[in-house]
LOVEX-821831 format. One record per residue (C-alpha): residue number from 1; x, y, z. Coordinates in pm, whole numbers, plus 50000, padded with zeros to 5 digits. Example, Ala and Ser with C-alpha at 12.3 -4.5 7.8 and 13.67 -1.06 7.14 Angstrom:
% residues 2
+------+-------+-------+-------+
| resi |    xx |    yy |    zz |
+------+-------+-------+-------+
|    1 | 51230 | 49550 | 50780 |
|    2 | 51367 | 49894 | 50714 |
+------+-------+-------+-------+
***
This chain:
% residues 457
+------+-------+-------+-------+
| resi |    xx |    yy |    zz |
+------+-------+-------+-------+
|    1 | 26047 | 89089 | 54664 |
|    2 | 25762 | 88874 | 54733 |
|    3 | 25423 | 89050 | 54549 |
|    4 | 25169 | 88923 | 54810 |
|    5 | 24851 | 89154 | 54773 |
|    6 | 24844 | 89433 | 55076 |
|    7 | 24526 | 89194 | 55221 |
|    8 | 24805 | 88931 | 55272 |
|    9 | 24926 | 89140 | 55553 |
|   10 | 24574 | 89219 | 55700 |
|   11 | 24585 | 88942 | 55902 |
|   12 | 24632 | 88977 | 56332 |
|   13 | 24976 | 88947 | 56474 |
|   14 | 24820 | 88676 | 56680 |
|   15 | 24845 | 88299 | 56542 |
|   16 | 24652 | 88042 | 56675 |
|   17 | 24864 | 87765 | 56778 |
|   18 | 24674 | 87401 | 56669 |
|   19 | 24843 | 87075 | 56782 |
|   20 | 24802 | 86755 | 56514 |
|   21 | 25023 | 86538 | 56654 |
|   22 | 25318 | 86489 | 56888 |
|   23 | 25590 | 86624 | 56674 |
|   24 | 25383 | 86841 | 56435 |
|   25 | 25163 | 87219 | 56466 |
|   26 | 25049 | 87405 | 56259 |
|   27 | 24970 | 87783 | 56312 |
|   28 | 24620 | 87946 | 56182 |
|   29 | 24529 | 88258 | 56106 |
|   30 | 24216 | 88387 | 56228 |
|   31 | 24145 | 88592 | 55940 |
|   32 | 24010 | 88470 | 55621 |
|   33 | 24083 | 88543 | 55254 |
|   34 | 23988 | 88375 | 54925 |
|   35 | 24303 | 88142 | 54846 |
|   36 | 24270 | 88135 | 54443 |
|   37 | 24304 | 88505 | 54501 |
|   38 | 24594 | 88510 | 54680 |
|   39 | 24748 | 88271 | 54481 |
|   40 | 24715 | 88443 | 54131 |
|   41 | 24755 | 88797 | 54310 |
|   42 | 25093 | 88694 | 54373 |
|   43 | 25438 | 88710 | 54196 |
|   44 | 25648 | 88430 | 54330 |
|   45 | 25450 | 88112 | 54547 |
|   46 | 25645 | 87912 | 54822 |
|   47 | 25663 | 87561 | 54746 |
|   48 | 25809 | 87390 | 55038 |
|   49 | 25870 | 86995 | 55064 |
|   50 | 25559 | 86856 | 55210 |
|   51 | 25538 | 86522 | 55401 |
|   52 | 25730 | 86398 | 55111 |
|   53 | 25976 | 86602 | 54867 |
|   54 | 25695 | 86710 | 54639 |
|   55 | 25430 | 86899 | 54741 |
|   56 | 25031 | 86949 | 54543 |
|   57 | 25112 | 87342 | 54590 |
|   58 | 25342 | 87305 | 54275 |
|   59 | 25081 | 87253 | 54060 |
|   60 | 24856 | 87513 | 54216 |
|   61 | 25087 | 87768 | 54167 |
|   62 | 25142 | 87643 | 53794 |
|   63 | 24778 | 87720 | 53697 |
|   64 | 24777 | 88036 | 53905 |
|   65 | 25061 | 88182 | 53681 |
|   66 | 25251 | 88248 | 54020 |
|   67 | 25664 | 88167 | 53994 |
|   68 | 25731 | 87875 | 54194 |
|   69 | 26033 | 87923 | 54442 |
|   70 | 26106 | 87524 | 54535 |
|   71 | 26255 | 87438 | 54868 |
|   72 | 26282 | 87023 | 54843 |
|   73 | 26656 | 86947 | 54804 |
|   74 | 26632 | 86608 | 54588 |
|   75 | 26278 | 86667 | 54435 |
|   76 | 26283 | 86520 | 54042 |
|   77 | 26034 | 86790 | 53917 |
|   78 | 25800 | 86593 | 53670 |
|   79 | 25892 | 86543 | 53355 |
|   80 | 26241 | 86710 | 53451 |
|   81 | 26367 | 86444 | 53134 |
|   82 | 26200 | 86703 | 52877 |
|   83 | 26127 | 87004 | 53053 |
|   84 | 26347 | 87280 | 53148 |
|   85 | 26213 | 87417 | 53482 |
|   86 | 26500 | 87667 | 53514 |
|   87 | 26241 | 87919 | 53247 |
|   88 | 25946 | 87846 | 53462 |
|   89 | 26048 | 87840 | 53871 |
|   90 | 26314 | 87957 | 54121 |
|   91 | 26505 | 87645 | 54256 |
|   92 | 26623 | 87704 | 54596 |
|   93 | 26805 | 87488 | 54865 |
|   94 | 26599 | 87448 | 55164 |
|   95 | 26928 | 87496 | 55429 |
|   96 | 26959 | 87822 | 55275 |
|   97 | 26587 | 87937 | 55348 |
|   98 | 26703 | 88306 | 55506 |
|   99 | 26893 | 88365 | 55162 |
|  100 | 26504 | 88336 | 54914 |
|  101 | 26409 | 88690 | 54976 |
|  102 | 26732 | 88844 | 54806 |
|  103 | 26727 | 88569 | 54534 |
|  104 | 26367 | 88658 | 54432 |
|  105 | 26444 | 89075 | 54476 |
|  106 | 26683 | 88978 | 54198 |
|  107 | 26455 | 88856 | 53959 |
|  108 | 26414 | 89187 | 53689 |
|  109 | 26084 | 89256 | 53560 |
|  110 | 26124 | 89088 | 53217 |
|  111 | 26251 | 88756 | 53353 |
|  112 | 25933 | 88774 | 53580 |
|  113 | 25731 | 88816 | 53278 |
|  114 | 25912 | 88540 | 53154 |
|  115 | 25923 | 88273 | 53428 |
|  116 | 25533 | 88344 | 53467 |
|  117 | 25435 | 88319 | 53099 |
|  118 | 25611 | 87959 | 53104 |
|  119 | 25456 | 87854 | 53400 |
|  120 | 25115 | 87927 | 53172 |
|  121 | 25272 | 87686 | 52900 |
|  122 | 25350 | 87454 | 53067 |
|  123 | 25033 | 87455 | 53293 |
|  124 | 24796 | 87402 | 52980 |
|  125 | 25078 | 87195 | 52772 |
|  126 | 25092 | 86932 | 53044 |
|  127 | 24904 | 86891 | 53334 |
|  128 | 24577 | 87115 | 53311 |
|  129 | 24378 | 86736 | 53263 |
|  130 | 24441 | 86398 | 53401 |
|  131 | 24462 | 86316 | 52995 |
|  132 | 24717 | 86540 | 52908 |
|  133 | 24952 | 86391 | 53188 |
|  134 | 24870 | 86102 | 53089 |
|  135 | 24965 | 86181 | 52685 |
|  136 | 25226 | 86382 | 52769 |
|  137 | 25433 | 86058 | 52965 |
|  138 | 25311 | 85809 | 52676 |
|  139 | 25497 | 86048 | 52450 |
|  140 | 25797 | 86065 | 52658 |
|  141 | 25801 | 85709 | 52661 |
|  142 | 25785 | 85703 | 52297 |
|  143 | 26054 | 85944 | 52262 |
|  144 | 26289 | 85713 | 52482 |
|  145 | 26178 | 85395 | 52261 |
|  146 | 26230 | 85605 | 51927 |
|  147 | 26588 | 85837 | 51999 |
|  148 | 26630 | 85873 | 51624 |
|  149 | 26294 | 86059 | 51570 |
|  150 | 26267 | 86185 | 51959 |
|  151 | 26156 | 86542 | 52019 |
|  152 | 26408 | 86834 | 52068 |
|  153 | 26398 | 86970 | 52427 |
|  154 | 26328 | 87353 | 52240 |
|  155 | 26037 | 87151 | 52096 |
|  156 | 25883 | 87042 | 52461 |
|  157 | 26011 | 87401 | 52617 |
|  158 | 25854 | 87631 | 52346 |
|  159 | 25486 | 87703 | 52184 |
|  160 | 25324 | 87503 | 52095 |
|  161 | 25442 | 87203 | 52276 |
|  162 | 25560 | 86850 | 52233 |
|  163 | 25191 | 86725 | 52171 |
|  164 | 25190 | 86921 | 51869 |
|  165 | 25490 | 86902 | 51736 |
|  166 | 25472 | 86534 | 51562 |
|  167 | 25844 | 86359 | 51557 |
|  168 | 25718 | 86097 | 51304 |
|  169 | 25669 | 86444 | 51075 |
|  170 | 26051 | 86542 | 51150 |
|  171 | 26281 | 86589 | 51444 |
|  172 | 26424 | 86907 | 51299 |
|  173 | 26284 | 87195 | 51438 |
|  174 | 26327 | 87397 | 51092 |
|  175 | 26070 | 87177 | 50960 |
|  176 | 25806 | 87302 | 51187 |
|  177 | 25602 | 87677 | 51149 |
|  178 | 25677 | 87743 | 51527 |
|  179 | 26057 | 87806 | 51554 |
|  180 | 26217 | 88045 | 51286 |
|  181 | 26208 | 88292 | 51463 |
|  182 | 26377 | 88126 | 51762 |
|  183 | 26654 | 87945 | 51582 |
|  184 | 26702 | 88235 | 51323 |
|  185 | 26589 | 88103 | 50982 |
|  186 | 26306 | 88176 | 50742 |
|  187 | 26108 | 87956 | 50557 |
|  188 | 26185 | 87854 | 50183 |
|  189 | 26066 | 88166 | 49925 |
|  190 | 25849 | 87984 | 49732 |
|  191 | 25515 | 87756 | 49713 |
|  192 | 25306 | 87496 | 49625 |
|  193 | 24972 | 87551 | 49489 |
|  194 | 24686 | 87279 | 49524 |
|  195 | 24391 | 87288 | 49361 |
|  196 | 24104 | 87141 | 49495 |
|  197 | 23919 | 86988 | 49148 |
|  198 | 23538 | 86818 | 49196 |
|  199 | 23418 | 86905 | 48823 |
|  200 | 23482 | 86756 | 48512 |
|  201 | 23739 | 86972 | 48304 |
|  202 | 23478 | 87039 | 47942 |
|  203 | 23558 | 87354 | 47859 |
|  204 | 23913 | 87587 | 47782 |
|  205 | 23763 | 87882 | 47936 |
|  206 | 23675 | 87682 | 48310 |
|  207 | 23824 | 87900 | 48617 |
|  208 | 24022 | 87644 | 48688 |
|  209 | 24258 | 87651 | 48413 |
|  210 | 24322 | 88063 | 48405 |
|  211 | 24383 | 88017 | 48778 |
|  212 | 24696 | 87752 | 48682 |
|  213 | 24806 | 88035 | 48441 |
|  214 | 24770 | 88314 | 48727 |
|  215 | 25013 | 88088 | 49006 |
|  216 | 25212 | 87933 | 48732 |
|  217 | 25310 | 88351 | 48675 |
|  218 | 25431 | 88384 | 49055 |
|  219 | 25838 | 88395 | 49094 |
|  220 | 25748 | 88219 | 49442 |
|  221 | 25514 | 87898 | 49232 |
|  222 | 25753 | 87591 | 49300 |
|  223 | 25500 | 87355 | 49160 |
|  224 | 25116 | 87320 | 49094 |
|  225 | 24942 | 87029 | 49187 |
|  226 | 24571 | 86955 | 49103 |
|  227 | 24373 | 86727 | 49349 |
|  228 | 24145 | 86535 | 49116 |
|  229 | 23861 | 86468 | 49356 |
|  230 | 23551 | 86446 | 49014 |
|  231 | 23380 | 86104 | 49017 |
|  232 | 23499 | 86108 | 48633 |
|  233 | 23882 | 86007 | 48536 |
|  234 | 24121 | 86314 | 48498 |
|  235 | 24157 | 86431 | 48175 |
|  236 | 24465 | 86339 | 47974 |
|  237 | 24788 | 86599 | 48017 |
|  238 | 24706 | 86748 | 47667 |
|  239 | 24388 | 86894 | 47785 |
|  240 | 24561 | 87054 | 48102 |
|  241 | 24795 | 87423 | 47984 |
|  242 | 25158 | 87455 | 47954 |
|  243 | 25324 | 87573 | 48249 |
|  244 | 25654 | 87717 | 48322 |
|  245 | 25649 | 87522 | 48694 |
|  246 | 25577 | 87125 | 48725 |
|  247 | 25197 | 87088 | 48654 |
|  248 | 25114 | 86725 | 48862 |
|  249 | 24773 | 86581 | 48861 |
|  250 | 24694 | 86379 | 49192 |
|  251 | 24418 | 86119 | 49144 |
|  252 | 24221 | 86077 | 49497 |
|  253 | 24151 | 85689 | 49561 |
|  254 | 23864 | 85785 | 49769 |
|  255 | 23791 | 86108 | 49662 |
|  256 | 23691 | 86294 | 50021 |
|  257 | 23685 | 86621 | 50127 |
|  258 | 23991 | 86568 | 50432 |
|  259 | 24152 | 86447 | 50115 |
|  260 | 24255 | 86802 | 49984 |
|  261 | 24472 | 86771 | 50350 |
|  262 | 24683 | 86480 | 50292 |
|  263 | 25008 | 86540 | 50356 |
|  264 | 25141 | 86431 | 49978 |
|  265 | 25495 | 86328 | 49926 |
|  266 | 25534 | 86569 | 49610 |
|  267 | 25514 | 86884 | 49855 |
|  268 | 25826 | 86995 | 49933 |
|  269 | 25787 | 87337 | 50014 |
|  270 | 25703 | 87485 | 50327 |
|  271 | 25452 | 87711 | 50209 |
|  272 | 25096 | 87538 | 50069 |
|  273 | 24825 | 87725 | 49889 |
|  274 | 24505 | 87569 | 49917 |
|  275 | 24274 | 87643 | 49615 |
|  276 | 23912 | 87613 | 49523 |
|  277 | 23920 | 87548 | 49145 |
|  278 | 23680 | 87801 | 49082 |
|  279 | 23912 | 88075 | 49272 |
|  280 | 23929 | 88370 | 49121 |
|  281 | 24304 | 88539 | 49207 |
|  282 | 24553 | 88775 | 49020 |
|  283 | 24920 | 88629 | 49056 |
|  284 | 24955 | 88991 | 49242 |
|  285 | 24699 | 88878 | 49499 |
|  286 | 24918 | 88575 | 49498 |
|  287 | 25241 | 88737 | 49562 |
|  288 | 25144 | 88979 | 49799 |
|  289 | 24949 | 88715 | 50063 |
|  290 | 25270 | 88495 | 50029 |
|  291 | 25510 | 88763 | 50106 |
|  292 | 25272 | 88838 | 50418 |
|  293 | 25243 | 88471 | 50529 |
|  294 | 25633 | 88438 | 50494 |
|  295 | 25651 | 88680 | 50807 |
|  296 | 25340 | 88478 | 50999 |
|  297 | 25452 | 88086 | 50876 |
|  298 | 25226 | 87983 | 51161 |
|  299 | 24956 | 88158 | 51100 |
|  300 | 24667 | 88071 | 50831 |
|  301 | 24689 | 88364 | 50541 |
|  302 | 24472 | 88427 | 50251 |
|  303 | 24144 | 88640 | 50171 |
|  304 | 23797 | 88474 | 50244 |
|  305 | 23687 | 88560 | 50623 |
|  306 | 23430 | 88387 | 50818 |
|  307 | 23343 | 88439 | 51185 |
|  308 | 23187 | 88283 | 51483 |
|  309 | 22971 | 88403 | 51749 |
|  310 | 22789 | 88282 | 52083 |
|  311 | 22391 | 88265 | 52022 |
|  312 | 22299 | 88284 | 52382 |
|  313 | 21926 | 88192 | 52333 |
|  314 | 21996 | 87861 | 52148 |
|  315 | 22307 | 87844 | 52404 |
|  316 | 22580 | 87688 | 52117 |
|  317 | 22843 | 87839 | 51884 |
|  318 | 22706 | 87997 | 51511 |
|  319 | 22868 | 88052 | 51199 |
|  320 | 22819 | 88325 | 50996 |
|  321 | 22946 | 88471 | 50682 |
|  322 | 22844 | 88807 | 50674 |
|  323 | 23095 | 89098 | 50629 |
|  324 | 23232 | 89215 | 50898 |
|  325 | 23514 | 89430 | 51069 |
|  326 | 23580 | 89067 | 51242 |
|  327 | 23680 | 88754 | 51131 |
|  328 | 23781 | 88473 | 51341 |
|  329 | 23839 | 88234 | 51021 |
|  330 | 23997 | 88258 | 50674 |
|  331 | 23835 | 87922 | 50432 |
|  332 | 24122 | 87722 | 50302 |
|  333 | 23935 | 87785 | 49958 |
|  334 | 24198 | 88049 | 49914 |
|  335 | 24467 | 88019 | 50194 |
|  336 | 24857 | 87974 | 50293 |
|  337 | 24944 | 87764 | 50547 |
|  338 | 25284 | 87541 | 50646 |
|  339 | 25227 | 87232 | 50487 |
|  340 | 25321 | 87078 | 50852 |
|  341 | 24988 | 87134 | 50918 |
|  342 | 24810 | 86881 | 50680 |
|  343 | 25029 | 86635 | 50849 |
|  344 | 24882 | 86715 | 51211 |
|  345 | 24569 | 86719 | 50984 |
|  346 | 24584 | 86372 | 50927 |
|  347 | 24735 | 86188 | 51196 |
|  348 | 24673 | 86438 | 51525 |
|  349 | 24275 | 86507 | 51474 |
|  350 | 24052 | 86226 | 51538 |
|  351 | 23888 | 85985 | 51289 |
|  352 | 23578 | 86063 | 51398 |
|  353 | 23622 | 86414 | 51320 |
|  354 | 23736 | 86311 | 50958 |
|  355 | 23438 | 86081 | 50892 |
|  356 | 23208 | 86346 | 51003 |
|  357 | 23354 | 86586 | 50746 |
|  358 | 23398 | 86311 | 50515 |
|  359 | 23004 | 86181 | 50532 |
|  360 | 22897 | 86561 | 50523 |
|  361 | 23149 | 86677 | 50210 |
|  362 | 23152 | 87004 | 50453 |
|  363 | 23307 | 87189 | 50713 |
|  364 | 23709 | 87073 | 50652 |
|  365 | 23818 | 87466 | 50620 |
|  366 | 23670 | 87500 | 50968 |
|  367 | 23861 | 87193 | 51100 |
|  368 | 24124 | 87296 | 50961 |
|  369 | 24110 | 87666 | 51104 |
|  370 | 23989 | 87528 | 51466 |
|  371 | 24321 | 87331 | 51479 |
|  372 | 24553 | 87617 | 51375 |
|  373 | 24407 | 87840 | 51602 |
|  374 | 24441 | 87566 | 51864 |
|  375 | 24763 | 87523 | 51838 |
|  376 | 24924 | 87875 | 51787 |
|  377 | 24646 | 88051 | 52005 |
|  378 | 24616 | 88338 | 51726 |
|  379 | 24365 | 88432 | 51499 |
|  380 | 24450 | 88379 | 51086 |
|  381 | 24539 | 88659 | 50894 |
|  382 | 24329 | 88863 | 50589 |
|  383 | 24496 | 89007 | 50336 |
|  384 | 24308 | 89228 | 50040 |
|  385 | 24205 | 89100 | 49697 |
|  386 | 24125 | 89247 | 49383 |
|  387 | 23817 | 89047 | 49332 |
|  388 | 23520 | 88906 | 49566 |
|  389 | 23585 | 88552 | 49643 |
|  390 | 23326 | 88328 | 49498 |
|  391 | 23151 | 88153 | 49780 |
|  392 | 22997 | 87914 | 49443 |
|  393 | 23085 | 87593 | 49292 |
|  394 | 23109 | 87683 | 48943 |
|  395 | 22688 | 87800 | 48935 |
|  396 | 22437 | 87870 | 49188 |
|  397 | 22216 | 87679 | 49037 |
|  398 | 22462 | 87343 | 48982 |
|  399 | 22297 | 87033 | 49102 |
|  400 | 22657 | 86933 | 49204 |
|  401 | 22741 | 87297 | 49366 |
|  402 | 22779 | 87194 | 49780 |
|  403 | 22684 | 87604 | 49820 |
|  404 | 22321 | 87547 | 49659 |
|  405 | 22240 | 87298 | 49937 |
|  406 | 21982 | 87472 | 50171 |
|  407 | 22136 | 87243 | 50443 |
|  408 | 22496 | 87332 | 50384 |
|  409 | 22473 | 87630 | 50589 |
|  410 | 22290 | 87415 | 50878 |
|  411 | 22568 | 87164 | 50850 |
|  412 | 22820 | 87436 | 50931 |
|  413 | 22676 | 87510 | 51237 |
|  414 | 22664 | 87161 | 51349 |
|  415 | 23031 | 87086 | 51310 |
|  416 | 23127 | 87429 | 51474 |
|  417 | 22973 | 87250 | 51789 |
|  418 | 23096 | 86926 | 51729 |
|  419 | 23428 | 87035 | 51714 |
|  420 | 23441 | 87260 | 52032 |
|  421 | 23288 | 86903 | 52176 |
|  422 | 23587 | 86729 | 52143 |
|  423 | 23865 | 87041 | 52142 |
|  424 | 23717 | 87131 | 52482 |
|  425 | 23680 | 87510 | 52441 |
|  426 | 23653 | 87724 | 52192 |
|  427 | 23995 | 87794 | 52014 |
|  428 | 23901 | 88011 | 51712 |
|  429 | 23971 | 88402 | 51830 |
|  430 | 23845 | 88710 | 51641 |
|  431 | 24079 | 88944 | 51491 |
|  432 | 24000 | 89314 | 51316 |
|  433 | 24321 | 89326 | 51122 |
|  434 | 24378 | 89330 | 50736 |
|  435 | 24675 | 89350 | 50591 |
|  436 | 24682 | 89516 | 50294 |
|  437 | 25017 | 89633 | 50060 |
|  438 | 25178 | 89978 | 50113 |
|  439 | 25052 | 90259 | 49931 |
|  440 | 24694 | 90085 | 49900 |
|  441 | 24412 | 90317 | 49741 |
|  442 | 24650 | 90584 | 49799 |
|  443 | 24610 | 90901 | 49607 |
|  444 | 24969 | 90864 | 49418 |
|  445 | 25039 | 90718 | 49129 |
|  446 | 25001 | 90374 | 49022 |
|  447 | 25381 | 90363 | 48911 |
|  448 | 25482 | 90395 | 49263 |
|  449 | 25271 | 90081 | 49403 |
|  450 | 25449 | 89703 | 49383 |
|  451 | 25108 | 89489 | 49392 |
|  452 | 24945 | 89778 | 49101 |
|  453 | 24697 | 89503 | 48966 |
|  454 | 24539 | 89461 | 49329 |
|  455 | 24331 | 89794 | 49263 |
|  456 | 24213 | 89752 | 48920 |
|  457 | 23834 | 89656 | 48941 |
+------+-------+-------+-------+
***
């Protein structure tokens, strides 16, 4: 029962006996082994009571993924208020030492999996740094001093934590991206589209306006809001076109580009599709991404792909937007994502990580991409389009198009960097997969395909 690595056993029948003190000696082992090895080479990890009931060896076998078997009758395991150690170690009683090898031969091989996937959760949730410890009791504090609005014990036990999941946001679960599946729901079927809008509206034939006809045509459109973010006033609602769905025109007070992230009172639905006003998408493309981010809520979904790479000779992180078979990042200029997310947007990521985007008017998409990643640990999703995405801002040539500034690409680079700074790693991760509706470029005929318009160049 106890997975010890066959070098464990290596070791001479003959113990040196050492004496400390009086009443205490220890016995040593001649040979010698790497101890970080041992420790992740092995299944389940002894954790007696040391020379009081807890013992450092806890925690060691926490970050070594190895299933704690506790012996210390009486030991409060930390944060034992939120945290349900049953799903990440083997509690045993210490007066019934000779009884540990049959309780741990009992463990099956998906509980294993299990128990040692947890103990990696709850490793990097909540004590992998001196400053999540410390976060991670402020917010149990907080949780005591606010019970009405306190976090759910499925939200500290399950991805992605209780750091992430915000109680001021909600305390019901079914209001996060992270627990459908676990509870059994789905999220709502419909959306919100907002539209990003920095130019004045002069002409009926701008993209903006046939892209409010395209989403207004989805059966999953709830509402359409438009982000006025132009230095002029928005235009009257005569000048905007009919819609079947709620048309709402949102007037930024200080116009920025985190603004397109505040969490608004008018959305309601789960699902938020962030829009460039010069977009250019069918309501097929539209339907089809939702449908696929409806089975990935947590995940970012939509169609333009970046990626990131390590440039060893300048030794920092690049951007690049060539086309790839990876990605590692899909630009919010055409995106799903939960809508819980511009909440953590705007109250979890630092101000100075704002301002930064704020002073540049660049580089919010990759925020916003480094903190999904970060907190689901997976990669967005790419689904096909009919159409190239327009990496412009109306024209080239536009003196107030962001994409014609030589330094724009420059400034990208720079905030991939900064924001690895204060993450602490790297959490964007590269993905190959596109997702793409069934029957796609098929040789059949068109009348058998559901998303038909998709194909048509």
């Amino acid at each position: 029962g106890w997975h010890f690595p066959p070098s464990t056993f290596s070791c001479p029948m003959t113990l040196k006996r050492a004496l400390i003190s009086s009443d205490m000696c220890v016995f040593v082992c001649p040979c010698r082994f790497d101890y970080q090895e041992l420790l992740h080479n092995s299944t389940f990890c002894l954790v007696p009571r040391g020379r009081r009931l807890g013992s450092f060896r806890f925690l060691e076998a926490l970050q070594a993924a190895c299933i704690p078997v506790l012996l210390s009758n009486g030991w409060e395991l930390p944060f034992s208020e939120v945290i349900d150690w049953s799903k990440a170690a083997i509690i045993g009683d210490e007066r019934l030492l000779l009884q540990i090898p049959s309780i741990t031969r009992s463990v099956d091989a998906d509980r294993i999996l299990a128990l040692r996937q947890q103990t990696q959760f709850l490793w990097d949730s909540y004590f992998s740094s001196v400053a999540k410890i410390v976060l991670t009791t402020l917010e149990i504090i907080q949780d005591r001093v606010h019970t009405h609005i306190s976090r759910s014990r499925l939200m500290w036990n399950s991805l992605p934590g209780g750091l992430y999941t915000l109680p001021h946001f909600s305390s019901d679960p079914t209001h996060f991206p992270f627990y459908y599946g676990v509870l059994g729901k789905t999220p709502q079927q419909e959306f919100t589209a907002v539209i990003q809008a920095v130019t004045p509206l002069q002409s009926p034939l701008q993209p903006i306006l046939k892209l409010i006809i395209a989403m207004a045509k989805s059966k999953f459109c709830a509402q359409i809001i438009v982000l006025w973010n132009c230095d002029k006033p928005s235009p009257p609602r005569s000048k905007w076109p009919s819609t079947t769905v709620p048309l709402t025109v949102i007037e930024g007070e200080r116009k920025t580009m985190s603004g397109r992230f505040f969490p608004h009172d008018v959305i309601r639905t789960d699902a938020v599709l962030s829009l460039d006003e010069d977009s250019v998408l069918s309501t097929n493309e539209v339907d089809f991404a939702f449908i696929v981010w409806h089975s990935f809520p947590e995940r970012i979904v939509g169609y333009p792909a970046r990626s990131h790479y390590w440039d060893g000779g300048k030794a920092r992180w690049g951007y690049t937007s060539k086309w790839t078979n990876e990605y590692s990042m899909v630009l919010t200029g055409a995106a799903f994502y939960h809508r819980y997310y511009n909440y953590l947007y705007t109250h979890y990521l630092p101000t100075r990580l704002l301002s930064m985007v704020d002073q540049l008017a660049n580089c919010e998409d990759i925020l916003m991409n480094f903190l999904v990643s970060a907190v689901t640990k997976l990669p967005p999703i790419k689904v096909t389009q009919k159409k190239q995405y327009k990496e412009t801002m109306m024209q080239q040539g536009s003196k107030s198009s962001r994409w014609a500034d030589p330094d724009h690409f420059a400034q990208r680079q720079s905030c991939m960097n900064s924001f690895t700074s204060w993450f602490g790693f790297m959490p964007l991760l590269h993905s190959q997969l596109r997702l793409d509706p069934v029957l796609f470029k098929d040789q059949v005929s068109i009348l058998r395909k559901k998303y038909r318009d998709i194909e048509r160049l």
